[in-house]
C-alpha positions as a printed Julia matrix, in Angstrom:
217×3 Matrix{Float64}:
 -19.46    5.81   15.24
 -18.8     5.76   18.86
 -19.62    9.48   20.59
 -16.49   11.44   21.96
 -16.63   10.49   25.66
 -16.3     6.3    24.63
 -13.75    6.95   22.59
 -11.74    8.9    25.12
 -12.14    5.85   26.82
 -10.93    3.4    24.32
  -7.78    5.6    23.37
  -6.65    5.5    27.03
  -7.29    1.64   27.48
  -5.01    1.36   24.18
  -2.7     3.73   25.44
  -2.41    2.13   28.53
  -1.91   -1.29   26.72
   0.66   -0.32   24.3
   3.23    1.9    26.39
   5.65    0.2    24.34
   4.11    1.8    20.84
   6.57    3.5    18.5
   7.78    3.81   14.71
   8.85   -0.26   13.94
  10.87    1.4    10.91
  14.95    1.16   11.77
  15.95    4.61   10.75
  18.59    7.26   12.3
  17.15   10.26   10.23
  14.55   11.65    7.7
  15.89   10.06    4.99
  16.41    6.86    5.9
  12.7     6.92    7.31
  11.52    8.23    3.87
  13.29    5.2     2.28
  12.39    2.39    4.11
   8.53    3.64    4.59
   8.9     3.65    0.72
  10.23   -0.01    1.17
   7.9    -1.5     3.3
   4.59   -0.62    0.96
   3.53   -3.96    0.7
   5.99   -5.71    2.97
   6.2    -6.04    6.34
   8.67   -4.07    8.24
  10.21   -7.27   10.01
  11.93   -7.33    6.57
  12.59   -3.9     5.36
  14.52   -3.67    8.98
  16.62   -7.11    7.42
  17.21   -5.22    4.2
  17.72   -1.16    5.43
  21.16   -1.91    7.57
  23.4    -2.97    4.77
  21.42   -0.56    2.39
  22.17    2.49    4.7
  25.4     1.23    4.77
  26.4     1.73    1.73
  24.71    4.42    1.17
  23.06    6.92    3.5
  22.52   10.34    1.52
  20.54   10.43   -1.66
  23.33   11.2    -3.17
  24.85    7.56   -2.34
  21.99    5.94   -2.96
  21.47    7.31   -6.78
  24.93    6.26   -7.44
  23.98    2.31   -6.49
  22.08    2.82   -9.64
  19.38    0.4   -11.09
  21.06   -2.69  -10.61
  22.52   -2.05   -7.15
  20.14   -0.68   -5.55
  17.63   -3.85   -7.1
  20.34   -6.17   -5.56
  19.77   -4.5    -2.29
  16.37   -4.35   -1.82
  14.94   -7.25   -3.84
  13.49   -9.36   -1.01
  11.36   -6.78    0.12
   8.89   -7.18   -2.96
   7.54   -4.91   -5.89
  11.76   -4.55   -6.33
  11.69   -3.07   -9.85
   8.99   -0.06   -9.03
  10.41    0.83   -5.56
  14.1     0.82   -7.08
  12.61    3.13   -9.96
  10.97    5.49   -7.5
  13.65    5.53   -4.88
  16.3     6.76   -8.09
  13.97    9.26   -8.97
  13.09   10.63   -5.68
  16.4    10.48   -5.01
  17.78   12.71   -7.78
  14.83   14.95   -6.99
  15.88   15.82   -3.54
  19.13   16.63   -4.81
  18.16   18.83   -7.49
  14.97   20.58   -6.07
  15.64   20.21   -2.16
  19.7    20.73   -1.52
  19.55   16.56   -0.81
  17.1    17.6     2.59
  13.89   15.51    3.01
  10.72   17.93    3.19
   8.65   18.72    6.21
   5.47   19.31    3.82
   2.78   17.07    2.76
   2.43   19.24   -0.63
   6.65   18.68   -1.03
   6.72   15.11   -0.09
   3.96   13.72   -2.48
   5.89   15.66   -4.58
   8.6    12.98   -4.53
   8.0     9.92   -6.98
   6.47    6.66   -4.71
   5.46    8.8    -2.11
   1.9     8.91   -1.36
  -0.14   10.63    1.34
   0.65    7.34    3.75
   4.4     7.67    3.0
   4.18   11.34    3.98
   2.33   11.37    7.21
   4.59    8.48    8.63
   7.63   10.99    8.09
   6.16   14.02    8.86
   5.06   12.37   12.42
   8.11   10.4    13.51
  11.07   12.89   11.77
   9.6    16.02   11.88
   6.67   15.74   15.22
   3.84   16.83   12.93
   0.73   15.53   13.96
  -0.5    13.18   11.66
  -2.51   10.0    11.33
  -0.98    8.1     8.62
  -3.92    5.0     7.91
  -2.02    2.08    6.87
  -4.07   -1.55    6.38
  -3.79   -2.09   10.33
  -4.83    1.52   11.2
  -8.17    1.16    8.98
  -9.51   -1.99    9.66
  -8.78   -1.41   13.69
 -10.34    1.99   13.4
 -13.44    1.06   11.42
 -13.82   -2.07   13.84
 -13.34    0.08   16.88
 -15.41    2.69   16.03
 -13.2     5.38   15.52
 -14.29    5.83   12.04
 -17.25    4.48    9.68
 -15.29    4.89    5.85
 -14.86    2.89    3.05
 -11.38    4.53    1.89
  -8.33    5.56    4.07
  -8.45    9.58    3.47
 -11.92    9.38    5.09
 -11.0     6.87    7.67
  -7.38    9.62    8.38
 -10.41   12.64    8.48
 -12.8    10.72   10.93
  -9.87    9.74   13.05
  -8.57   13.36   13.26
 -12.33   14.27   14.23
 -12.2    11.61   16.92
  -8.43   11.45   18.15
  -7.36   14.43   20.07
  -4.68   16.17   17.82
  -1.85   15.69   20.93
  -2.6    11.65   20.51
  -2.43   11.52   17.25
   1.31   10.51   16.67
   0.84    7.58   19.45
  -2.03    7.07   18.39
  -0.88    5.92   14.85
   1.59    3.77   16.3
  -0.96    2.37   18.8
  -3.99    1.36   16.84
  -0.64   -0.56   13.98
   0.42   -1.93   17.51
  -2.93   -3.38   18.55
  -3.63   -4.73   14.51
  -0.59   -6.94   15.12
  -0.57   -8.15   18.07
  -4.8    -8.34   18.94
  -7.34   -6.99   16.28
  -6.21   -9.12   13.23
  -7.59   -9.11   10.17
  -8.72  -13.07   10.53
  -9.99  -14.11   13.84
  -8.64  -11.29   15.78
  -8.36  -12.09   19.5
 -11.13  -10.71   20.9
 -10.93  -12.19   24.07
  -7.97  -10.87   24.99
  -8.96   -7.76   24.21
  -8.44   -4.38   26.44
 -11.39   -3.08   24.5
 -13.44   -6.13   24.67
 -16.97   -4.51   26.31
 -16.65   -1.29   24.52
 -15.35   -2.21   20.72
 -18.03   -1.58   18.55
 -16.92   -4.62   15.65
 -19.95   -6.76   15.41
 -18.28  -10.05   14.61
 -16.26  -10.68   17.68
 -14.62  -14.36   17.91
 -15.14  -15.96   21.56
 -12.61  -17.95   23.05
 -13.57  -21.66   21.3
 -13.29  -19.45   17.85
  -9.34  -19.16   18.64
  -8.86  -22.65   19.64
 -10.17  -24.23   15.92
């Protein structure tokens, strides 16, 4: 890993990069965040933001959405994969919040993995953007950047989120999420990323770095 002082560096090129870096999730409150992070686990979230409008729609409390039941709520959200778990989990966290949390999302980590098909991911991307708590939520774009980078040296995402915490001041850590998704998409991909065009070219750390002929084949 990279020492404090380069890394400064590096979060302040990205910064200065991404200014544009935010929460690509379509939501207007904590619950619709909580639903369509739980929607987008293996999707992308060019079409969870297809799927949420008509969704949140028809039905925009947990409340509304348990009534949909199974075979509504499938019809809704089928395209966005995994259909038959996430409508499961999305019934039961549903009927959850209403009975154990007066139909309010949680501002906990402890209370939101509490809720079925919410994992520690889930929870950090709701705690940052609907409730400001810093967090570093380490999705597949956040750990492959941030091992690449240097910001971390892990081989699982709760040690990658630690490492980044260690090297992120806790102020960035909010942008910083949405940054280092931001620079996965667009730049540091996961096959030939595009290296050249890099704002982090001379100080990334990533030891396989394509050249310009390499994104031309």
């Amino acid at each position: 890993m990279k020492d404090r002082n380069e890394l400064d560096v590096i979060t302040e090129k990205l910064i200065e990069a991404y200014p544009d870096a935010r929460c690509a999730l379509t939501h207007q409150n904590a619950f619709e965040l909580l639903i369509a992070t739980v929607l987008s686990a293996q999707c992308t979230d060019v079409r969870v933001n297809k799927v949420t409008p008509e969704l949140f729609c028809r039905a925009d409390t947990p409340q509304e959405m348990e009534a949909l039941g199974y075979d509504g709520l499938y019809e809704l959200i089928r395209t966005c994969g995994l259909a038959d778990s996430k409508t499961k989990n999305i019934l039961s966290l549903c009927r959850k919040l209403t009975e154990e949390f007066g139909g309010e999302v949680p501002s906990t980590m402890e209370e939101l993995t509490s809720l079925p098909g919410v994992g520690r991911k889930t929870a950090n991307v709701v705690l940052a953007n609907a409730f400001g708590v810093p967090t570093i939520a380490v999705d597949t774009h956040v750990f492959r950047v941030s091992n690449r980078i240097g910001y971390a040296e892990a081989s699982d995402v709760l040690k990658t989120e630690k490492q980044l915490m260690e090297a992120i001041p806790r102020d960035r850590w909010i942008l910083m999420h949405h940054v280092l998704i931001t620079h996965g998409r667009r730049i540091c991909h996961a096959r030939k990323p595009e290296c050249p065009a890099c704002c982090i070219y001379e100080e990334c750390g990533f030891d396989n770095k394509t050249t310009q002929g390499e994104q031309t084949e």
